[in-house]
N, C-alpha and C positions, 0 to 999 in steps of 0.2 A: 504494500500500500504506500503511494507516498504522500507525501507531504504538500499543502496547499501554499503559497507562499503568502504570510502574513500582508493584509495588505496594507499601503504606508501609510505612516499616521501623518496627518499634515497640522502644521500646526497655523501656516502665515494665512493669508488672504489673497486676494489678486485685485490691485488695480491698474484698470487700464487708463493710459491718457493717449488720446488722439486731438490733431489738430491740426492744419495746414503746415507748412514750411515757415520757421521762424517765427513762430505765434509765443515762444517762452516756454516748450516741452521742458528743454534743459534745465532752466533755471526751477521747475516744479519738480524734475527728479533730484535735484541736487537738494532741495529741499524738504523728499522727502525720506534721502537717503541719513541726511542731518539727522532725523528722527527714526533712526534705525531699519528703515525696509531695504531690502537688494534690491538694485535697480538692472534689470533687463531692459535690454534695447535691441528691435527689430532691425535698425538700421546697420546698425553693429552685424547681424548675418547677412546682411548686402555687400557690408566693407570686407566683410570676411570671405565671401565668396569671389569678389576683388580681388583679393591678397592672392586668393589660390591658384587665380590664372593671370596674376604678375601685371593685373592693371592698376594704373596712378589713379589716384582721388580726383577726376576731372566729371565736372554737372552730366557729361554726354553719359564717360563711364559708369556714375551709379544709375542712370535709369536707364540704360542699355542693359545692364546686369538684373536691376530690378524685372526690367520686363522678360528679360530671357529667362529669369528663374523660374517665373509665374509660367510662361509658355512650356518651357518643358519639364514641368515636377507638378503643375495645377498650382494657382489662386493660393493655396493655403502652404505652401512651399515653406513660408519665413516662418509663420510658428508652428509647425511642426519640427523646423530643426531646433524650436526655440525648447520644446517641451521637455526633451530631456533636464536642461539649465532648470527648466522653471520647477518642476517635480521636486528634484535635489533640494533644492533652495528654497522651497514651500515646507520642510520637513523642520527649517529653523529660524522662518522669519516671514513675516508678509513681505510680499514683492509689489514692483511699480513696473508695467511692460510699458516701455515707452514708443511710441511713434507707430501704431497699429494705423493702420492705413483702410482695411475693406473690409466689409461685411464678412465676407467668407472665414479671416482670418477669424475675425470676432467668434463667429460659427464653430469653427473647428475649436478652439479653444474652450470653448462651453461644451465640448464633448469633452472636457479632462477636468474642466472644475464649472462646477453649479454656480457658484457665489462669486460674481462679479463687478466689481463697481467700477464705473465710467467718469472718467475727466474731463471733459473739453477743454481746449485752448480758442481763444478767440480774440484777434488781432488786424486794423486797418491793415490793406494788403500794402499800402505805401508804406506803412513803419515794419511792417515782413522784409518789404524786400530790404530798405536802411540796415536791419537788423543783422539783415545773412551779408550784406555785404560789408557790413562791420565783421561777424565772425569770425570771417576770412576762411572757412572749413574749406575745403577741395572743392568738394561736393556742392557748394552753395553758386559759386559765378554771380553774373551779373545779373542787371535786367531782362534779355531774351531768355538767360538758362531760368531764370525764376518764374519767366511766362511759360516757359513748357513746362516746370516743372509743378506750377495750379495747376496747369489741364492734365497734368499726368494723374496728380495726386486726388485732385479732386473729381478727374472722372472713374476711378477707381471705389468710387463710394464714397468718401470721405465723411461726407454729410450726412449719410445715414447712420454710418456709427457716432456722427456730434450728439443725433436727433434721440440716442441712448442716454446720453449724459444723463448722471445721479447729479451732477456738477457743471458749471460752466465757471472758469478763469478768465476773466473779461481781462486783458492786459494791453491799459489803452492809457500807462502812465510812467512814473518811474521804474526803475531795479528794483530798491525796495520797496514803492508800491506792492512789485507784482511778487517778492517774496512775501510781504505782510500775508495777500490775498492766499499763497500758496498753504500757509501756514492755517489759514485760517480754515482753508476749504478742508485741508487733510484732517484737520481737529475736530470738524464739523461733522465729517464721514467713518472718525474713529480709528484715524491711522495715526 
C-alpha cells in the first residue's frame, strides 16, 4: 500500500496587482515587501526567458518574447512557470504577484489557490509614460515603444482583471503620496 503525499499546508495569501505600464506596481510591491510578503513578478519570467536565449533588455525584445511565449506554450504560459515559486513560498509567507496582465493568467491561477485579492494600479497615461522614461529599465523606451506597449498590454485584457479589483491605487501625486496610499490599501485588505 502506499503512501498518499501529505498535502501542503499553506500558510500566506495571494495578492495580485495588475495595472498598465508605469502606473507604481513597483513602488506597491516594495511596499508590500517592507511589510513582510514575497514578492513574485511575472515580468521577471519574460526577463528570464530573455536571458535564456541571450536577448538584451530592449521595449521590441520583451514583447516579442512576451508574445512568442503566449503563442507557443498558451495564454497562461507566465504563471504557470510562476506556480512552482509561488506554492514554495505560500508554505511561509503571503505573497504579492506583480504585473498579471490577462484574464486567462488570473484563470489559471484560481485553479491552484481559491483566495485571491486584487490590486489595481491607476495612473494618467502622460505621467506613465514621464514615469518609465524616468526608470530608464531596458524594457521601458520611449514614447512609440510605450504606444505599442498600451495596445499590447491593454488588449491583452488588462481591464478586465482592473474590473476585479478588491482595491484601486489611484497614483495621480507624489512618491510618498502613493507609498502612504500603498500602505494604507494593504492595511485595509489585511496584508
Amino acid at each position: 500500500m502506499s503512501k498518499e503525499p501529505l498535502p501542503q499546508t499553506m500558510v500566506g495569501r495571494v495578492l495580485v496587482l495588475c495595472g498598465p505600464p508605469g502606473s507604481g506596481k513597483g513602488v506597491v510591491a516594495r511596499k508590500a515587501s517592507e511589510r513582510g510578503m514575497s514578492v513574485l513578478s511575472l515580468g521577471d519570467i519574460v526577463r528570464s526567458e530573455m536571458a535564456s536565449k541571450g536577448l538584451s533588455e530592449t521595449p521590441e525584445n520583451v514583447g516579442k518574447t512576451a508574445l512568442s511565449m503566449r503563442e507557443e506554450h498558451g495564454e497562461e504560459i507566465v504563471v504557470d512557470r510562476l506556480i512552482p515559486s509561488l506554492m514554495s513560498t505560500l508554505e511561509v509567507s503571503d505573497v504579492l504577484i506583480d504585473g498579471m496582465r490577462q484574464p486567462e493568467e488570473m484563470d489559471r491561477l484560481r485553479e491552484h489557490i481559491d483566495d485571491v485579492t486584487v490590486v489595481a494600479m491607476s495612473a494618467a497615461p502622460q505621467s506613465r509614460s514621464e514615469w518609465l522614461e524616468e526608470r530608464g529599465r531596458g524594457e521601458d523606451g520611449g514614447g512609440e515603444e510605450f504606444a505599442k506597449r498600451e495596445e499590447r498590454e491593454w488588449g491583452w485584457g488588462l481591464e478586465i482583471l482592473m474590473d476585479q479589483a478588491h482595491a484601486i491605487i489611484l497614483n495621480e501625486g507624489s512618491l510618498g503620496e502613493l507609498e502612504e496610499r500603498s500602505d494604507m490599501i494593504l492595511e485595509t485588505l489585511g496584508f
